[in-house]
ROPA-383472 format. One record per residue: residue in one letter; x, y negated, z of N, C-alpha, C in turn. Coordinates in steps of 0.1 Angstrom, whole numbers, padded with zeros to 4 digits, always signed. Atoms other than C-alpha are relative to their C-alpha. Layout:
% ROPA-383472
AXYZXYZXYZ...
% end
This chain:
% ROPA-383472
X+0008+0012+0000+0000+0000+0000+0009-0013+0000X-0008+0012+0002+0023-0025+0009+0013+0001-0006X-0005+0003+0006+0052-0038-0006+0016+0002+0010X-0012-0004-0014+0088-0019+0008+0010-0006-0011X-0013-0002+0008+0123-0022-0002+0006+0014+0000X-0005-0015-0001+0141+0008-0015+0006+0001+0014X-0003-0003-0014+0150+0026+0015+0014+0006-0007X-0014-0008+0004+0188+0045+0016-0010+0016+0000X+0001-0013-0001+0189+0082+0014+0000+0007+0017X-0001-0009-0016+0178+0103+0047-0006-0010+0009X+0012+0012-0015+0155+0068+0061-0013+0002-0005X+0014-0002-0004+0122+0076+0061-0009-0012-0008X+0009+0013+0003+0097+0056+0038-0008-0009+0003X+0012+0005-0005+0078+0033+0057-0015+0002-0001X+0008-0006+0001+0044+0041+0062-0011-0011+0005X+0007+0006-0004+0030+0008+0068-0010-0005-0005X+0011+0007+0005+0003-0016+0062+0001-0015-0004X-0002+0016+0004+0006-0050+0064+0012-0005-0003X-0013+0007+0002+0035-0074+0056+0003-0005+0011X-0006+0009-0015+0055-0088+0083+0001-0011-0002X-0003+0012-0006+0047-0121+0095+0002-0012-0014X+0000+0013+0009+0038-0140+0062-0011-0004+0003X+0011+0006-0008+0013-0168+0070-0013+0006-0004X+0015-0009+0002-0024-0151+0076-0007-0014-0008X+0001+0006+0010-0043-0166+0052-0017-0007+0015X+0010+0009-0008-0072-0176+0084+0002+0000+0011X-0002+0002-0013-0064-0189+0119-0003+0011+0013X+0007-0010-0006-0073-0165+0143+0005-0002+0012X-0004-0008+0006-0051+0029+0249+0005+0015+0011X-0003-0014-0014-0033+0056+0265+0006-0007+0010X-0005+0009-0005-0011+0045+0293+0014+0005-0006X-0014+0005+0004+0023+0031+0288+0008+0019-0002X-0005-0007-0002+0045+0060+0275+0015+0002+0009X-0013+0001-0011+0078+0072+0299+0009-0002-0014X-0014-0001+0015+0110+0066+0279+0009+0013+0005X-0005-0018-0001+0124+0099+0269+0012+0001+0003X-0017+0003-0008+0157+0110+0283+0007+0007-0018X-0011-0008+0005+0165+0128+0249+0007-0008-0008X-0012+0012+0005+0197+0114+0225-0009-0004-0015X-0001+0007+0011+0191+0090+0196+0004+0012-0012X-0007-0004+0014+0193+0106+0161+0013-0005-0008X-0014+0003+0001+0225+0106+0148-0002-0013-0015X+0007+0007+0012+0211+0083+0115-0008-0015+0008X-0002+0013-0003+0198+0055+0142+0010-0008+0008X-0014+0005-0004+0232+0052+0159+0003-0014+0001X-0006+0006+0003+0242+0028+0142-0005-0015+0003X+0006+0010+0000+0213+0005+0139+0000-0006+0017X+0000+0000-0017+0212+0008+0182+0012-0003+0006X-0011+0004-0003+0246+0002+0185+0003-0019-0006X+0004+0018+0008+0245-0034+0162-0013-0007+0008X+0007+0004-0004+0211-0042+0180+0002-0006+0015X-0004+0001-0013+0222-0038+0213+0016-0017+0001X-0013+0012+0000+0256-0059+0207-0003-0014-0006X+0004+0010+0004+0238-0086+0188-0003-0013+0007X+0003+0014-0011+0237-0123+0202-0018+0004+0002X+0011+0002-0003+0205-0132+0215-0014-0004-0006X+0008+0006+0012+0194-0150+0185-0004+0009-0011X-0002-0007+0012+0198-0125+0162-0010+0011+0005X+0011-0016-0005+0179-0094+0182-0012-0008+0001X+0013+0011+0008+0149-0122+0183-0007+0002-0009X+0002+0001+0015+0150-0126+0152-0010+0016-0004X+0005-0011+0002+0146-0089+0144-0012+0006+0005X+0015-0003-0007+0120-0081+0170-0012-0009-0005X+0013+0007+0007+0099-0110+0155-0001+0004-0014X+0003-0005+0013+0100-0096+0121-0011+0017+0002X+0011-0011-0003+0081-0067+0139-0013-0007+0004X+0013+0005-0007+0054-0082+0159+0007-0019+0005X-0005+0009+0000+0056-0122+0157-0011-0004+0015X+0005+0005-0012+0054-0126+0198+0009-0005+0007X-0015+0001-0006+0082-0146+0210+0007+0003+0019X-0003-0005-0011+0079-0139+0247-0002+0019-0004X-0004-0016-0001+0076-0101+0238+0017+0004-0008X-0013+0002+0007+0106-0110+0215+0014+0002+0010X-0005+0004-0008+0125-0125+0241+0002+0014+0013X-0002-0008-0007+0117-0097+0266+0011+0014-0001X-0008-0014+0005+0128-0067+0248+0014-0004-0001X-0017+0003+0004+0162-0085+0235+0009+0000+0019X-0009+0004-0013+0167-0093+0275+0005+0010+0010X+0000-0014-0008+0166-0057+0290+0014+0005-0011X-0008-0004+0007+0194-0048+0260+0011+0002+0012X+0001-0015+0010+0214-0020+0262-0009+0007+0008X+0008-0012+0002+0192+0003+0254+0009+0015-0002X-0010-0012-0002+0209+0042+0259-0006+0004-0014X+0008-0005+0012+0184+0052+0230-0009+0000-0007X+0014+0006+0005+0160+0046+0204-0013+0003+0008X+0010-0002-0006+0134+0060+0220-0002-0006+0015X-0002+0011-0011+0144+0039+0252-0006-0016-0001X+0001+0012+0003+0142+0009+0234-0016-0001-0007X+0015-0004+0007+0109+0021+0215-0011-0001+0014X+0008-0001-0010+0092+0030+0249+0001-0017+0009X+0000+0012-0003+0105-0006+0263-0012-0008-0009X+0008+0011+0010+0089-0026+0230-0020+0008+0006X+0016-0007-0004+0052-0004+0239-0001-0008+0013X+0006+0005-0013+0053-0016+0275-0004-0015-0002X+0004+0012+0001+0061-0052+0269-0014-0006-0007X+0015+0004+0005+0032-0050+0244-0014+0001+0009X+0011-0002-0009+0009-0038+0269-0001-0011+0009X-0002+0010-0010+0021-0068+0292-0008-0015-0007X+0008+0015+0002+0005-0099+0268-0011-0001+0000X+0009+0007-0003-0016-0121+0273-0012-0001-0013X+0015+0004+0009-0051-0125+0252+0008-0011-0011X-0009+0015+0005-0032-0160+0240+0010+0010-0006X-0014-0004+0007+0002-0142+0227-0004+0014-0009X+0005-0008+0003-0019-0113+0213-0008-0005-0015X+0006+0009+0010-0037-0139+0192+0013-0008-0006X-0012+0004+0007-0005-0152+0179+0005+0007-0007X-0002-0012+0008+0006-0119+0168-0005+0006-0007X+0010+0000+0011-0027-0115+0149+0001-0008-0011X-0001+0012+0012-0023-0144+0134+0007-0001-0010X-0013-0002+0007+0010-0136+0118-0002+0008-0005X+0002-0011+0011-0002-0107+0101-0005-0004-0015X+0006-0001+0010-0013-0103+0066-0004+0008-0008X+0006-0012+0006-0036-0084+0045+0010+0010-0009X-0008-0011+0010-0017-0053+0026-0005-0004-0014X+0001+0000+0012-0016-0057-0011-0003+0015-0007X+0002-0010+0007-0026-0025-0033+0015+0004-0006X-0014+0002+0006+0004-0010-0049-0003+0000-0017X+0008+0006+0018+0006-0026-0084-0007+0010-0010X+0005-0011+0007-0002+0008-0100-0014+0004+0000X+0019-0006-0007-0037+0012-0082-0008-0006-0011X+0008+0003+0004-0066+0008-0104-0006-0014-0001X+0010+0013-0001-0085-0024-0112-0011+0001+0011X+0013-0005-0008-0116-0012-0095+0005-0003+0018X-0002-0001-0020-0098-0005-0062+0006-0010+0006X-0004+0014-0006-0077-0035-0062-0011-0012+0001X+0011+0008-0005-0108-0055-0066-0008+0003+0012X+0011-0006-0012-0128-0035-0037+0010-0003+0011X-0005+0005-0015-0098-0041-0014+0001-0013+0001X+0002+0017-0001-0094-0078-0019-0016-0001+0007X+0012+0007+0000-0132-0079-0016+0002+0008+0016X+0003-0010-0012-0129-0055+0019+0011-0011+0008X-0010+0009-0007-0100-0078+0033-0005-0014+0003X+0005+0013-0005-0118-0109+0029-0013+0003+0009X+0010+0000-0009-0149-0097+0045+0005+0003+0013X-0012-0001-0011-0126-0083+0072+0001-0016+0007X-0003+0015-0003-0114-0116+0079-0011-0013+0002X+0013+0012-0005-0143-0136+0078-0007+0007+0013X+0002-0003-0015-0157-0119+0106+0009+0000+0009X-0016+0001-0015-0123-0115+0132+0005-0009+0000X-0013+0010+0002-0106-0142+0118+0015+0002+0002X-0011-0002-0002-0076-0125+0116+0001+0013-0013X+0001-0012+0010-0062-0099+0086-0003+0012+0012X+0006-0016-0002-0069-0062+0090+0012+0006+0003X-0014-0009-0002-0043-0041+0107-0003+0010+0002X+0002-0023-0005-0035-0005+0108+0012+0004-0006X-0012-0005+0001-0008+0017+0112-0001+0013-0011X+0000-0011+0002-0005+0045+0087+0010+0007-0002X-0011-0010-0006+0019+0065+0102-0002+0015-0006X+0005-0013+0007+0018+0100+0084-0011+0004-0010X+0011+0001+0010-0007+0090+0058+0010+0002-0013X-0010-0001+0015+0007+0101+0024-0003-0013-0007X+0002+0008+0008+0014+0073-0001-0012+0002-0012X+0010+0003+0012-0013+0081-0024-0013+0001+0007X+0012+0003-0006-0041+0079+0004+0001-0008+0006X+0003+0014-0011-0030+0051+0017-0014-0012-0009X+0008+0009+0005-0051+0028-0002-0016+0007+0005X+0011-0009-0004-0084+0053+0005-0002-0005+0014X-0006-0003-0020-0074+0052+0044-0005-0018+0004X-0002+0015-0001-0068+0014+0041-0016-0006-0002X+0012+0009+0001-0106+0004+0024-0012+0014+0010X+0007-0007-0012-0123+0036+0049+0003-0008+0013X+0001+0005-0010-0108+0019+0079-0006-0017+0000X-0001+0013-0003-0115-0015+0070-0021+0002+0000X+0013+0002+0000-0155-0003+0061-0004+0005+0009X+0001-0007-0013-0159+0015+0093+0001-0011+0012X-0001+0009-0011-0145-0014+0121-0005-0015-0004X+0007+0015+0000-0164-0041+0102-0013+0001+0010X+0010-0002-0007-0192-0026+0120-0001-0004+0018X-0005-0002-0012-0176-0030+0153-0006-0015+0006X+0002+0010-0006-0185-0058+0180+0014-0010+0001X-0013+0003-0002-0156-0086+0181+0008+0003+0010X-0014-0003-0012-0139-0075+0214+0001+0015+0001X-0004-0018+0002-0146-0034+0205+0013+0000-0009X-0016+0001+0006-0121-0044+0176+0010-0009-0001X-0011+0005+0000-0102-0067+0190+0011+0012+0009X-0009-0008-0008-0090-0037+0212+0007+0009-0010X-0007-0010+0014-0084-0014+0181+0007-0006-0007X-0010+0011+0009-0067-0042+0161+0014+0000+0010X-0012+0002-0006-0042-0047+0190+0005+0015+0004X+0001-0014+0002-0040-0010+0194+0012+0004-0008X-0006-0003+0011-0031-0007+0159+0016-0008-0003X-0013+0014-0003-0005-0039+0161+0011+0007+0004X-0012-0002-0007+0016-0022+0187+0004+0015-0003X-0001-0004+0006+0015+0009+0169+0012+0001-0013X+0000+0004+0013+0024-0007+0135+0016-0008+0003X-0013+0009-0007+0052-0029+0159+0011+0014+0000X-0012-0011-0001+0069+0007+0170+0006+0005-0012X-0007-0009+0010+0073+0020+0139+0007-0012-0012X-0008+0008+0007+0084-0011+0120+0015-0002+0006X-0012+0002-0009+0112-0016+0146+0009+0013-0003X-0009-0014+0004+0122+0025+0143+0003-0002-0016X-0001-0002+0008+0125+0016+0106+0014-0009-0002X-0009+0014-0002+0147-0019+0108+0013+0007+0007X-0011-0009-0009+0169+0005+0136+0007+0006-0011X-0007-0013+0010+0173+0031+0104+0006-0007-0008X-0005+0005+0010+0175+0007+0080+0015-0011+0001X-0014+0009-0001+0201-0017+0097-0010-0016+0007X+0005+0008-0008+0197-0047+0115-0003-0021-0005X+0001+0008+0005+0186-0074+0087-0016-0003-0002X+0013+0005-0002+0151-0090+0094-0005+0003-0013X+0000+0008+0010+0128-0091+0065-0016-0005+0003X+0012+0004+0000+0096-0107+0053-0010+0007-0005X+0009-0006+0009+0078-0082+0035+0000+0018+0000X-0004-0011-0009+0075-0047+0043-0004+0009+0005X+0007+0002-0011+0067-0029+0069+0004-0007+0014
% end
């Protein structure tokens, strides 16, 4: 659905939805998991080693290219080092569970609708455009969702089912599932940025 960069060999294709943190076009679980004791994959090493040593501006940076919340930003970069991804993964989940209504709506805001991928049909790229704006006129905020293990050729399917399903929803039933989906959509952009190296982008997952 959305729009990646080629990935290297042996990193994992993103599996996301939205674009990172380009301007939304309208204003707008379980509990906390433990952090696991087992070791980092030998493939995010690298990126956890560069993250961890990074000034303070720079790991920022990066964490707001996941989820644009600068006190959650700020938090995660301030607990650095991290022993292991999944340390640092289970940190990013907590702090998300920690904001405020206010910084939760910031982080909505900053999202943006997923694009079709240019290959998709006429038909469907029209029905999602038309499913994204109605989305948005009700929440005032794009449509998020994680599709974490959804194969690339149902994401688009996945993407206009979820969006015709939670339009039905009351605004604070899906404001819970929208932020839900967020910190979701946060973990796994972050474990990808780790794989891929430690250069922000704008587009993505």
């Amino acid at each position: 659905m959305s729009h990646v960069h080629p990935t290297r060999p042996g990193v994992p294709e993103p599996t996301l939805t939205s674009d990172t943190h380009a301007p939304c076009r309208k204003p707008g679980s379980t509990d906390t998991p433990a952090i696991p004791a087992q070791q980092t994959h030998p493939r995010h090493t690298g990126g956890l080693v560069g993250f961890n040593a990074a000034s303070a501006a720079e790991a920022e940076a990066l964490l707001l290219s996941c989820c644009h919340s600068p006190r959650w930003a700020e938090r995660v970069a301030a607990h650095r080092p991290y022993p292991t991804v999944d340390a640092l993964l289970a940190a990013a989940d907590e702090a998300g569970y920690d904001l405020s209504r206010a910084e939760l709506d910031t982080a909505l805001a900053a999202e943006s609708s997923a694009l079709p991928h240019p290959e998709a049909p006429p038909a469907a790229r029209t029905a999602l455009r038309a499913a994204h704006a109605a989305y948005e006129s009700s929440f005032g905020h794009a449509f998020v969702i994680s599709l974490d293990g959804v194969r690339p050729g149902e994401r688009l399917d996945q993407v206009l089912a979820g969006i015709r399903s939670r339009l039905g929803n009351e605004p604070e039933e899906e404001r819970v599932i929208a932020t839900d989906e967020l910190r979701r959509l946060t973990r796994a952009r972050l474990a990808f940025r780790l794989a891929e190296g430690l250069t922000p982008r704008h587009s993505g997952p």
